[in-house]
VOBA-1610 file (N, C-alpha, C; in pm, whole numbers, padded with zeros to 5 digits, always signed):
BEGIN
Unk+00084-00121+00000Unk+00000+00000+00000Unk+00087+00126+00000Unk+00028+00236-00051Unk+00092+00346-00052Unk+00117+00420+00111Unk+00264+00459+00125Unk+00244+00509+00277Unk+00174+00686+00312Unk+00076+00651+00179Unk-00060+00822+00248Unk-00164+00776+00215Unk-00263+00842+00274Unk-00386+00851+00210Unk-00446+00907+00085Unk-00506+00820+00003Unk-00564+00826-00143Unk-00686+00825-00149Unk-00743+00866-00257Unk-00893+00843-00305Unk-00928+00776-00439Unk-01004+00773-00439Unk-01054+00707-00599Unk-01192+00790-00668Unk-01133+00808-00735Unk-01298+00836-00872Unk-01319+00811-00975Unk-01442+00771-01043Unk-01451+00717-01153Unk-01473+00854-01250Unk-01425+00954-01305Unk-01429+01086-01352Unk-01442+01042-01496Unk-01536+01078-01558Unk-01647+01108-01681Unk-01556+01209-01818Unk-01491+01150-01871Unk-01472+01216-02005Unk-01439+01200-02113Unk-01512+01273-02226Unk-01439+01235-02317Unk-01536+01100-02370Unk-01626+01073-02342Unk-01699+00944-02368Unk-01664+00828-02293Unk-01577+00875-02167Unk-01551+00778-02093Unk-01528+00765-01911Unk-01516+00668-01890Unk-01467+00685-01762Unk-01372+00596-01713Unk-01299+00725-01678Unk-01134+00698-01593Unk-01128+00666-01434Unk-01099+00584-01399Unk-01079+00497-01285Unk-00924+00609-01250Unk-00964+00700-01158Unk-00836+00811-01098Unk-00837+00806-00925Unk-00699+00812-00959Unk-00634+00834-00807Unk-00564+00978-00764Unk-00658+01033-00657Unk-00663+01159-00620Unk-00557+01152-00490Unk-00416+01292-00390Unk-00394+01246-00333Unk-00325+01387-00340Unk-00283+01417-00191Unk-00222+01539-00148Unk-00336+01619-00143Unk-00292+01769-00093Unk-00397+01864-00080Unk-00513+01917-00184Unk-00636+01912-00154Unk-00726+01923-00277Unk-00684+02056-00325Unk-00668+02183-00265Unk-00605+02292-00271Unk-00487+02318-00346Unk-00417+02180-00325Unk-00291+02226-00410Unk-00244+02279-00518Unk-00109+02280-00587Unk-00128+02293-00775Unk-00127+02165-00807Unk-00192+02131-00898Unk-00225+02010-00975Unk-00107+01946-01067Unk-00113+01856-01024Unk+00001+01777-01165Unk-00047+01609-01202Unk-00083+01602-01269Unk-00143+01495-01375Unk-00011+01382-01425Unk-00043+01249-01354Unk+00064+01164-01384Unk+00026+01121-01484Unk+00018+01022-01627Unk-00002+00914-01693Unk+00091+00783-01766Unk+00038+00670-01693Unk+00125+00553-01680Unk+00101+00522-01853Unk+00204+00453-01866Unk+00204+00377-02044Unk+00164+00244-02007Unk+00247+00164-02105Unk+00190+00045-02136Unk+00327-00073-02052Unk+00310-00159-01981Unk+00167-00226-01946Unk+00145-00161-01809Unk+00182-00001-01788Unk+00149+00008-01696Unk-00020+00042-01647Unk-00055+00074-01488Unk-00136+00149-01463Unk-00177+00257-01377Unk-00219+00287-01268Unk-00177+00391-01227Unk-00065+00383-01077Unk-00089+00238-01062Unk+00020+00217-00983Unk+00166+00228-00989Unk+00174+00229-01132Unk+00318+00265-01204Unk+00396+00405-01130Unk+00350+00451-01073Unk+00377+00595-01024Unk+00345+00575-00870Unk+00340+00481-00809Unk+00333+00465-00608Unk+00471+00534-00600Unk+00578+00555-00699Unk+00698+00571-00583Unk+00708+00761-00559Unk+00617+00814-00710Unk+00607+00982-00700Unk+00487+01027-00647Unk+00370+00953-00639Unk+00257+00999-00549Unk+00287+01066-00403Unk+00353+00993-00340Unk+00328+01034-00166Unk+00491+01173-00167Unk+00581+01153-00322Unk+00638+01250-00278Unk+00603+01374-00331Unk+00522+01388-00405Unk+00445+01556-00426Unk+00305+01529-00346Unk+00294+01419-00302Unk+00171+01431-00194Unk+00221+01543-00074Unk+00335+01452-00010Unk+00365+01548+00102Unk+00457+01697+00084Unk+00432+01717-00030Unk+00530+01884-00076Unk+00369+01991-00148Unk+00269+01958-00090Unk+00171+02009-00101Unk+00103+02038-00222Unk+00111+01912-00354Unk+00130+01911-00476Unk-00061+01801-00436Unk-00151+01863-00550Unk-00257+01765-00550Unk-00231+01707-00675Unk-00215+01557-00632Unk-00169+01440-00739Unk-00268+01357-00813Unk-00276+01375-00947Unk-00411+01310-01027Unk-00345+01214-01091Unk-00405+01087-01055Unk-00346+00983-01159Unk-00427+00869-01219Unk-00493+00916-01334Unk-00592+00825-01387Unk-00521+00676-01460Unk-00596+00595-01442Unk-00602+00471-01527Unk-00667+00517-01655Unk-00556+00545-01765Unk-00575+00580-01927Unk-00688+00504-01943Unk-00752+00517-02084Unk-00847+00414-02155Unk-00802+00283-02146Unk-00879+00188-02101Unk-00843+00072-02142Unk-00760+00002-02060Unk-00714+00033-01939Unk-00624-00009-01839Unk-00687-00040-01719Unk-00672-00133-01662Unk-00684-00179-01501Unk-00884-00157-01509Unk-00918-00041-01410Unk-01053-00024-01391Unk-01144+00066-01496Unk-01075+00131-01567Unk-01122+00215-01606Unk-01189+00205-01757Unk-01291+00243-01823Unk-01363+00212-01920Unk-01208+00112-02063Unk-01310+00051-02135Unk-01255+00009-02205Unk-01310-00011-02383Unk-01341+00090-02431Unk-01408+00072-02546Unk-01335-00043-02641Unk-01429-00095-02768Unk-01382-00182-02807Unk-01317-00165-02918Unk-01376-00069-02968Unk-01324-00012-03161Unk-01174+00022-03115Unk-01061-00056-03222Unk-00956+00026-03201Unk-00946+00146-03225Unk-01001+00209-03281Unk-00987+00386-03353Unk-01007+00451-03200Unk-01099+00356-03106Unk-01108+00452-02961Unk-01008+00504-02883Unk-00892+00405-02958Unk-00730+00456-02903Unk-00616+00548-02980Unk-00694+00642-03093Unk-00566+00705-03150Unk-00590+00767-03016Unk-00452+00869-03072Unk-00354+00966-03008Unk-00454+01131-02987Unk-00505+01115-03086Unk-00596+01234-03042Unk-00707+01227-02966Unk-00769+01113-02983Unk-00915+01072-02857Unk-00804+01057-02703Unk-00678+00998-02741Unk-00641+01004-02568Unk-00626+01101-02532Unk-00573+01235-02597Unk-00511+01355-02564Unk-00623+01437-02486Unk-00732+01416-02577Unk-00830+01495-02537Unk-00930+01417-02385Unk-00885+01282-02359Unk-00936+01225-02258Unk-00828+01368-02153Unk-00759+01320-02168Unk-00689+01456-02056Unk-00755+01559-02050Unk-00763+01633-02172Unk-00833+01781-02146Unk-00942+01768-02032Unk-01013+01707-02105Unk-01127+01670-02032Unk-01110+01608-01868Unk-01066+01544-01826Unk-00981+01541-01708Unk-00946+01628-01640Unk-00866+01744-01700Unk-00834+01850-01612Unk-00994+01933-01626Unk-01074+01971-01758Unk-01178+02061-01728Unk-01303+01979-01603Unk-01289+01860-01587Unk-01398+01809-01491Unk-01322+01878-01349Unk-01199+01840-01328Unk-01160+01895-01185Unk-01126+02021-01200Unk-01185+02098-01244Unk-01180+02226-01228Unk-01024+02278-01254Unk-00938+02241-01317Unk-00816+02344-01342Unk-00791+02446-01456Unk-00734+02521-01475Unk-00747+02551-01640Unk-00545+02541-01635Unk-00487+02477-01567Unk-00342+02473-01614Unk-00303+02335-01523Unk-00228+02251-01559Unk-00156+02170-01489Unk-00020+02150-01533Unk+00075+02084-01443Unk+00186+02007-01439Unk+00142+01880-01538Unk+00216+01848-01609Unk+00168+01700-01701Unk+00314+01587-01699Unk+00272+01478-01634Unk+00454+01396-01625Unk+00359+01226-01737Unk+00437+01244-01805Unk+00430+01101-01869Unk+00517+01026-01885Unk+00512+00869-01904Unk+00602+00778-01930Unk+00547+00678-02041Unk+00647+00668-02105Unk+00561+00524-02217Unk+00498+00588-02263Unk+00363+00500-02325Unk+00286+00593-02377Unk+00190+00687-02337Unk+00196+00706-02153Unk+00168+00825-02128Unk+00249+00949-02167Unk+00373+00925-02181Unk+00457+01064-02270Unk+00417+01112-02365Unk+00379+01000-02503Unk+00306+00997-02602Unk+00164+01084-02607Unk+00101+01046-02515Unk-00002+01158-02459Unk+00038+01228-02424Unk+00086+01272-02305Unk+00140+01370-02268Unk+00189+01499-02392Unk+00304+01454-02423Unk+00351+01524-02588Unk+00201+01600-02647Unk+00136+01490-02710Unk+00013+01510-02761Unk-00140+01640-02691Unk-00117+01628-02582Unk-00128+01731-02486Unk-00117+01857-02495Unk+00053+01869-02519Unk+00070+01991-02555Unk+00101+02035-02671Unk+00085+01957-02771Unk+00076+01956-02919Unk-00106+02075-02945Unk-00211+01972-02856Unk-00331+01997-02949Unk-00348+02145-02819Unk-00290+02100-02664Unk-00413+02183-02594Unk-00306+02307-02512Unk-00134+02349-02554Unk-00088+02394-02512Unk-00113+02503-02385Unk-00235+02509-02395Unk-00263+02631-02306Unk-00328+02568-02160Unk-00326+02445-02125Unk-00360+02373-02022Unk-00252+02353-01951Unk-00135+02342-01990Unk-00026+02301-01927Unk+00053+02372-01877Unk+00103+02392-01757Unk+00246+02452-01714Unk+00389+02410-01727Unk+00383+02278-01729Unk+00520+02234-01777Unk+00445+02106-01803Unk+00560+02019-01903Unk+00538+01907-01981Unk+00702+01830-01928Unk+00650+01700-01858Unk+00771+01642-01798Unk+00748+01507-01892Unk+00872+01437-01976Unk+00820+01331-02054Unk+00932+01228-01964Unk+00883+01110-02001Unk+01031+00993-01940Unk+00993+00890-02063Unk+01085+00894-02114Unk+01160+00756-02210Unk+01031+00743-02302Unk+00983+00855-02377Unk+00907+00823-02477Unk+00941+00941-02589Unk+00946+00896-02690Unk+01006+01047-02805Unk+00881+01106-02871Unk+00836+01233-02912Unk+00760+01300-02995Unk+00662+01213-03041Unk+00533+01189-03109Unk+00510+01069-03173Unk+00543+01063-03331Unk+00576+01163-03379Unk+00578+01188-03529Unk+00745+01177-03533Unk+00825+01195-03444Unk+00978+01160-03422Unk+00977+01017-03434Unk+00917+00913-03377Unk+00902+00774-03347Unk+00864+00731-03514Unk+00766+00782-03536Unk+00694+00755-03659Unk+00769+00759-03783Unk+00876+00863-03787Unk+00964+00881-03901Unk+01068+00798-03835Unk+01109+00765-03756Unk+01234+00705-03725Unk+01217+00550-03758Unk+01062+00494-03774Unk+01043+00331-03814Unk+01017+00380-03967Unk+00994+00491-04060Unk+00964+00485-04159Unk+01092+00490-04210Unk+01159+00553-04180Unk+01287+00595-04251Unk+01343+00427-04272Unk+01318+00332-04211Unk+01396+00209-04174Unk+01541+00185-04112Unk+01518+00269-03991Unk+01651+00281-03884Unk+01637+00118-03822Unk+01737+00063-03876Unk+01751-00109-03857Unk+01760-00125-03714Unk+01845-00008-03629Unk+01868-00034-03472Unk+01717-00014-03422Unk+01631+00073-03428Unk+01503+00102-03345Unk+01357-00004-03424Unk+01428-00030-03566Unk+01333-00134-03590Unk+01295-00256-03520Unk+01501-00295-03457Unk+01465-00362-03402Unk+01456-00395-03259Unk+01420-00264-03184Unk+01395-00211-03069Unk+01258-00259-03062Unk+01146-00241-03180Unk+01025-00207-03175Unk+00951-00313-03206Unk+01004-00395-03263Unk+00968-00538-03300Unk+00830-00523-03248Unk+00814-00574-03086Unk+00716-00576-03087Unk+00590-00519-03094Unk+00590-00395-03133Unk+00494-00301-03195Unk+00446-00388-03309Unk+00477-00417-03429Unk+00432-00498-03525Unk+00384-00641-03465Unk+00449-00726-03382Unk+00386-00805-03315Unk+00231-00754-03245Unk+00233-00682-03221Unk+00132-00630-03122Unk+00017-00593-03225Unk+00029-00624-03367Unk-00077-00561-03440Unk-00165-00715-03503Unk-00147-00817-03441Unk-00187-00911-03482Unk-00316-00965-03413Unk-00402-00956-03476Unk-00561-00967-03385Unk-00538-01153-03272Unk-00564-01080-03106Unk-00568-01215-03048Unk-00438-01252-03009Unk-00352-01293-03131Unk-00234-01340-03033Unk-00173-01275-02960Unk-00113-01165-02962Unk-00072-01123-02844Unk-00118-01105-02689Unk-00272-01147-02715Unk-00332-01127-02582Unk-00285-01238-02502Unk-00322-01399-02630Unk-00321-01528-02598Unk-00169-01554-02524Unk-00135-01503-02556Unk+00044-01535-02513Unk+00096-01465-02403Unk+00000-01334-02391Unk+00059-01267-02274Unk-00018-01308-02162Unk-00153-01363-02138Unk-00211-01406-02050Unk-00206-01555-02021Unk-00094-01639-02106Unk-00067-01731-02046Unk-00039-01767-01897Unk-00050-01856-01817Unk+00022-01873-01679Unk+00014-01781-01591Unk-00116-01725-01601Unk-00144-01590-01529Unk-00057-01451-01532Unk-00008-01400-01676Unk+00012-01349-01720Unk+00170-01324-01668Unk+00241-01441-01636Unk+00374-01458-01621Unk+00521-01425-01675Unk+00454-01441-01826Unk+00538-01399-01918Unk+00597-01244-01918Unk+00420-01175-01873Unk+00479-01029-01921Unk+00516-00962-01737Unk+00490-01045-01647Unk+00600-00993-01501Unk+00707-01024-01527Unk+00769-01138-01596Unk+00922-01164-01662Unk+00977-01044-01702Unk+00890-01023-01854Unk+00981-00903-01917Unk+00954-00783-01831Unk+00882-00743-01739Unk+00919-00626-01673Unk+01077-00659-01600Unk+01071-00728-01533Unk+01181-00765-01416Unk+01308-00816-01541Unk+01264-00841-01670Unk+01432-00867-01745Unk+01465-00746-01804Unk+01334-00637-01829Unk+01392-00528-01871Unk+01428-00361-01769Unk+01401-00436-01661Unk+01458-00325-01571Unk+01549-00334-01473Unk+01643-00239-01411Unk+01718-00295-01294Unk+01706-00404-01191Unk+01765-00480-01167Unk+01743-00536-01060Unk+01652-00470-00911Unk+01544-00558-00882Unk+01486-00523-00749Unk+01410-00379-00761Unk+01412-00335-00922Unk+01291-00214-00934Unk+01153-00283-00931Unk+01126-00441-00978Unk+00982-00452-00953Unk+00943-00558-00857Unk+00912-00546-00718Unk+00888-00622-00621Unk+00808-00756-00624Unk+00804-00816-00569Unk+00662-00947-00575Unk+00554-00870-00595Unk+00553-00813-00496Unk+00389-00707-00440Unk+00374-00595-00584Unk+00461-00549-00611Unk+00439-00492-00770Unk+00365-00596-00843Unk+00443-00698-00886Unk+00442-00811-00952Unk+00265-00825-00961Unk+00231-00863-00860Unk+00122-00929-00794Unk+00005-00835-00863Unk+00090-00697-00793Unk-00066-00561-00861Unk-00090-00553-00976Unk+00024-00565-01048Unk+00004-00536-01244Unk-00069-00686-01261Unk-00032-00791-01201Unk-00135-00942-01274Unk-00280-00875-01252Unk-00282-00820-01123Unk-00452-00813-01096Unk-00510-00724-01183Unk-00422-00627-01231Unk-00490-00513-01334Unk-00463-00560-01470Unk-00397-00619-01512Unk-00364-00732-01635Unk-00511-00789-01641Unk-00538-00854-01559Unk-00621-00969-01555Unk-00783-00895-01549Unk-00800-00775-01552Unk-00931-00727-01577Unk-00973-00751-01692Unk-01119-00739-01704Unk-01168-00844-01813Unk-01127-00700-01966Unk-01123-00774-02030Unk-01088-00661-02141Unk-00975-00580-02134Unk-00896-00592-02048Unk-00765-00510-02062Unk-00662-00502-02133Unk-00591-00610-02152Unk-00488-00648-02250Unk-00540-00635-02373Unk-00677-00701-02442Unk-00717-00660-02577Unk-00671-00503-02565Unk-00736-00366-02450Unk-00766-00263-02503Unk-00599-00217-02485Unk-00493-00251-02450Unk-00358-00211-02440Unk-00318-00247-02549Unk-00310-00330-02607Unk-00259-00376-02755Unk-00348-00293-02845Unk-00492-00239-02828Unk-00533-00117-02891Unk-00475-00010-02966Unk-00412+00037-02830Unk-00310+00150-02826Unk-00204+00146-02959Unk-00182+00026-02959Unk-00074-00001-03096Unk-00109-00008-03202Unk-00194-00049-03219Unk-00328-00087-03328Unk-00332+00058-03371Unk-00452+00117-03294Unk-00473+00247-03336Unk-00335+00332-03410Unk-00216+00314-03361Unk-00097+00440-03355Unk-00060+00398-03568Unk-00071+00248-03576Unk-00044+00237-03725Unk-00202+00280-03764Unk-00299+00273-03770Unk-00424+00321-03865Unk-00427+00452-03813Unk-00387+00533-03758Unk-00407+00670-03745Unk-00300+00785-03759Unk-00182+00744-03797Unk-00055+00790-03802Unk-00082+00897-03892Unk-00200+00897-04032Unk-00194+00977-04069Unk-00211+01111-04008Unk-00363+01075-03930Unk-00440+01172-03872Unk-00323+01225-03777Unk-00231+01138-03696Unk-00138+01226-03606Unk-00027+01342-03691Unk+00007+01249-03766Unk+00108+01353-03874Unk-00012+01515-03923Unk-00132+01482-03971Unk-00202+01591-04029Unk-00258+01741-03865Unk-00214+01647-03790Unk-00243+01750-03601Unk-00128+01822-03611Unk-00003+01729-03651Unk+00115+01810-03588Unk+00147+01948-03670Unk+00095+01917-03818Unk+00128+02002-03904Unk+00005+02106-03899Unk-00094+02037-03809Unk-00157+02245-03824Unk-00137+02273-03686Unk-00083+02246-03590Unk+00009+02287-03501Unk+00147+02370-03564Unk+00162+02348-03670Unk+00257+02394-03693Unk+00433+02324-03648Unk+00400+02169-03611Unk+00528+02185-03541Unk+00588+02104-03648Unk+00555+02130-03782Unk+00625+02021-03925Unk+00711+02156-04020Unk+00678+02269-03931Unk+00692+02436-04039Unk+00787+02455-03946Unk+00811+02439-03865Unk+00933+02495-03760Unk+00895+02604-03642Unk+00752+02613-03596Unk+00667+02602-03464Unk+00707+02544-03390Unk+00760+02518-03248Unk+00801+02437-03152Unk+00719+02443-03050Unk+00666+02338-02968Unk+00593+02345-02821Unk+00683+02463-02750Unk+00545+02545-02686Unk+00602+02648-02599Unk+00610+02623-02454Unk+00550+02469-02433Unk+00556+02453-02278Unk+00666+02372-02234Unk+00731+02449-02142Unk+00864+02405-02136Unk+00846+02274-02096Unk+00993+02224-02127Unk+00996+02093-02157Unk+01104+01998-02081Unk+01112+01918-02003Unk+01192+01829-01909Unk+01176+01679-01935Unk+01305+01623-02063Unk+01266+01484-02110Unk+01386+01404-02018Unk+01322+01349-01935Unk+01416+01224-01869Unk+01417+01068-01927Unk+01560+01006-01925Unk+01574+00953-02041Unk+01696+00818-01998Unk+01652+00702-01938Unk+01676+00580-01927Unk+01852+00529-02059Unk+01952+00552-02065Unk+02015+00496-02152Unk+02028+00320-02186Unk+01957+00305-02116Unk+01968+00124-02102Unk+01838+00062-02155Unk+01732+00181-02174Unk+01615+00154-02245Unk+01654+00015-02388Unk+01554-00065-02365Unk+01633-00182-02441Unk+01492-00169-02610Unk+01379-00060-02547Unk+01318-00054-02690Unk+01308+00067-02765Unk+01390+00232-02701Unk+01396+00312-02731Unk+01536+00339-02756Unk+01626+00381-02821Unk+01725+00455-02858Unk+01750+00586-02831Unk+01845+00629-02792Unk+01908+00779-02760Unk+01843+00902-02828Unk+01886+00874-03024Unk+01868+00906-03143Unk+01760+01016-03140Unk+01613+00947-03066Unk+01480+00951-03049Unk+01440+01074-02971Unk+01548+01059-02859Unk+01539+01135-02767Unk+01566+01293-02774Unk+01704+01292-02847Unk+01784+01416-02865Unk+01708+01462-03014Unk+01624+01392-03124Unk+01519+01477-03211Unk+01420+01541-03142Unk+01388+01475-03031Unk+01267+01501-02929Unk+01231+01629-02873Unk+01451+01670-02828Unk+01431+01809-02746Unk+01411+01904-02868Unk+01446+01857-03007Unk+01434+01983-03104Unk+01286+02006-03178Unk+01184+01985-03072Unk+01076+02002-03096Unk+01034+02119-03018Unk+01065+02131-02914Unk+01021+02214-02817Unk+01141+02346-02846Unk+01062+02451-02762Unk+01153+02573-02776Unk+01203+02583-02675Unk+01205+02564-02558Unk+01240+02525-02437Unk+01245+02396-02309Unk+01349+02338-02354Unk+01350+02219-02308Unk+01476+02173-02218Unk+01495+02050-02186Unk+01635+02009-02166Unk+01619+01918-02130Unk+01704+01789-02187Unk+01697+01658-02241Unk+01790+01591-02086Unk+01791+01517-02039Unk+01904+01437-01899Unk+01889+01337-01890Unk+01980+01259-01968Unk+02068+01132-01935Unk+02062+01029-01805Unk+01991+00933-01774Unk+02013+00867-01697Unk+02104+00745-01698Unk+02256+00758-01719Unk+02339+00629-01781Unk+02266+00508-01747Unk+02225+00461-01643Unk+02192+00370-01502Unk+02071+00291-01547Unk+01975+00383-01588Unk+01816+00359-01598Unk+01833+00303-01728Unk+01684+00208-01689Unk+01633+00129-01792Unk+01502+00183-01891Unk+01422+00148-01948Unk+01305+00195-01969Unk+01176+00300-01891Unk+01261+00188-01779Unk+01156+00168-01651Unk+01227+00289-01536Unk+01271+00418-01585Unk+01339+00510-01517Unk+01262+00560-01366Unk+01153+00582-01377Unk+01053+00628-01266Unk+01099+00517-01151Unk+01101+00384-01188Unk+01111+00255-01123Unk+01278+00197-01044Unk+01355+00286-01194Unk+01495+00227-01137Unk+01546+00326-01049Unk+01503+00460-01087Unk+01570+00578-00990Unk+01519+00660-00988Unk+01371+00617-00846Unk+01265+00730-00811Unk+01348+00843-00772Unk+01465+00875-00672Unk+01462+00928-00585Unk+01541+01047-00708Unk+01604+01054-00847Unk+01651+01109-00889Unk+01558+01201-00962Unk+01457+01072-01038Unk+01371+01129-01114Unk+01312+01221-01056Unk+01221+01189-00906Unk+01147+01279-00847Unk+01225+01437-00791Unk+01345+01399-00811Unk+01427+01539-00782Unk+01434+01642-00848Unk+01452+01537-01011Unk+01455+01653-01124Unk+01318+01716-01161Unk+01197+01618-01143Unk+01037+01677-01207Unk+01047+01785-01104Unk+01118+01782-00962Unk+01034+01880-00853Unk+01127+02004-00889Unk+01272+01987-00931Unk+01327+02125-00990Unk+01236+02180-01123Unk+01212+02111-01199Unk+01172+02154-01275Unk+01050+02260-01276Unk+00925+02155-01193Unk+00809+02231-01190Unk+00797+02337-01118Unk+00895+02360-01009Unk+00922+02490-00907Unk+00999+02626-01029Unk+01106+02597-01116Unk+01177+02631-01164Unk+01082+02780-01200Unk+01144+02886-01242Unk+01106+03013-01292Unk+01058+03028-01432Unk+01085+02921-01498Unk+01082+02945-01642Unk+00927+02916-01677Unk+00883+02857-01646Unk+00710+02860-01671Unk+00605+02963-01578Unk+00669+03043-01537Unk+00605+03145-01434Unk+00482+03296-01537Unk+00572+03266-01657Unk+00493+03363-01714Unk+00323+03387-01744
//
């Protein structure tokens, strides 16, 4: 269990409902976690209780399709722009008109997307180990042989059924393996272990996570045609400053990804974790949570 007190709500948007974990002062400034894939909102127990107790009110929904929270069936329910806007909507139900935004995986992906469509919601944009999505997108088109074969299983993942069948083998054993082979030693506990099977194992979950992938190849156009009336294909850059933390041991993302990433934004700065794996939040809370809390205090988003 987490060592504070939490809440839960089932919060309405967007055509859906998000299974969120509320926590720190209701009063506080707001900052909006979102877990990727296979995470859920537990992915983030180790930064909850520490902007809980620095007087930070901590929102952390279960995305579409994860653990409790709604799960539509159409893959199209998972491009990049229906998730983005599940956020908006998120922050306009709890009343904010600006938040802190921290993503990982393909919460970064959202996240990014965030401040792509809704820039004016955000105060700072904190990403971990996920690149731009239209950076990602040209980097498998181009046919970069190293991240192709980083990504493998993205194309695996587009195959109706099997991937579910295989990952929910043996009570979904396989995929607590590859967490624990692809991250530091002793970043994912039994009791971790144990929580992701139980949210794995909700009925419809894994179909709607392999969604996520699904959707990103049938909609790539529609993401490429956002970015460019954003302007960020003309040489427009995100104006919300930008803090990408960045795993070097990541075994399905590349460096490459990262450093195109910061040249999206107009204000950013990219930091190296030699140490970290994918799973950076996991291998080195106490760093990560150091740098999001410089960041979001920092002067540069004050305007």
């Amino acid at each position: 269990m987490l060592p504070i007190p939490y809440e839960t709500q089932m919060i309405a948007t967007n055509g859906v409902h998000l299974h969120t974990v509320l926590a720190g002062d209701p009063n506080g400034e707001p900052i909006v976690f979102l877990h990727g894939f296979p995470d859920f909102w537990y992915g983030w127990h180790n930064q909850i209780p520490f902007f809980a107790e620095r007087g930070y009110r901590v929102i952390v929904p279960d995305q579409r399709g994860y653990n409790l929270s709604d799960k539509p069936s159409d893959v199209l329910a998972y491009r990049i722009n229906t998730l983005a806007t599940d956020v908006k909507g998120l922050i306009d139900v709890l009343g904010y008109d600006r938040v802190h935004l921290v993503g990982h995986d393909w919460g970064a992906a959202v996240a990014w997307w965030v401040a792509t469509m809704y820039p004016e919601r955000l105060k700072t944009l904190n990403i971990l180990n996920v690149p731009y999505p239209t950076v990602m997108m040209k980097q498998l088109q181009s046919g970069d042989l190293s991240q192709l074969l980083k990504s493998w299983y993205m194309f695996f993942f587009q195959i109706p059924g099997l991937p579910e069948a295989l990952i929910s083998a043996d009570g979904y054993a396989r995929m607590g393996e590859v967490l624990r082979r692809t991250s530091n030693p002793g970043s994912f506990s039994d009791e971790d272990i144990a929580r992701y099977r139980e949210a794995w194992a909700q009925p419809g979950a894994m179909t709607a996570s392999m969604n996520w992938y699904r959707a990103m190849f049938r909609s790539a156009r529609e993401a490429s045609q956002t970015a460019k009336q954003n302007a960020l294909d003309s040489g427009k850059k995100i104006q919300t400053p930008t803090l990408i933390l960045w795993g070097e041991k990541d075994q399905f993302l590349g460096t490459a990804v990262a450093r195109a990433s910061l040249n999206v934004v107009e204000q950013g700065e990219l930091v190296f974790f030699p140490k970290s794996t994918h799973w950076i939040q996991h291998d080195e809370p106490d760093d990560v949570n150091k740098y999001l809390l410089e960041w979001i205090t920092s002067d540069h988003h004050s305007a």
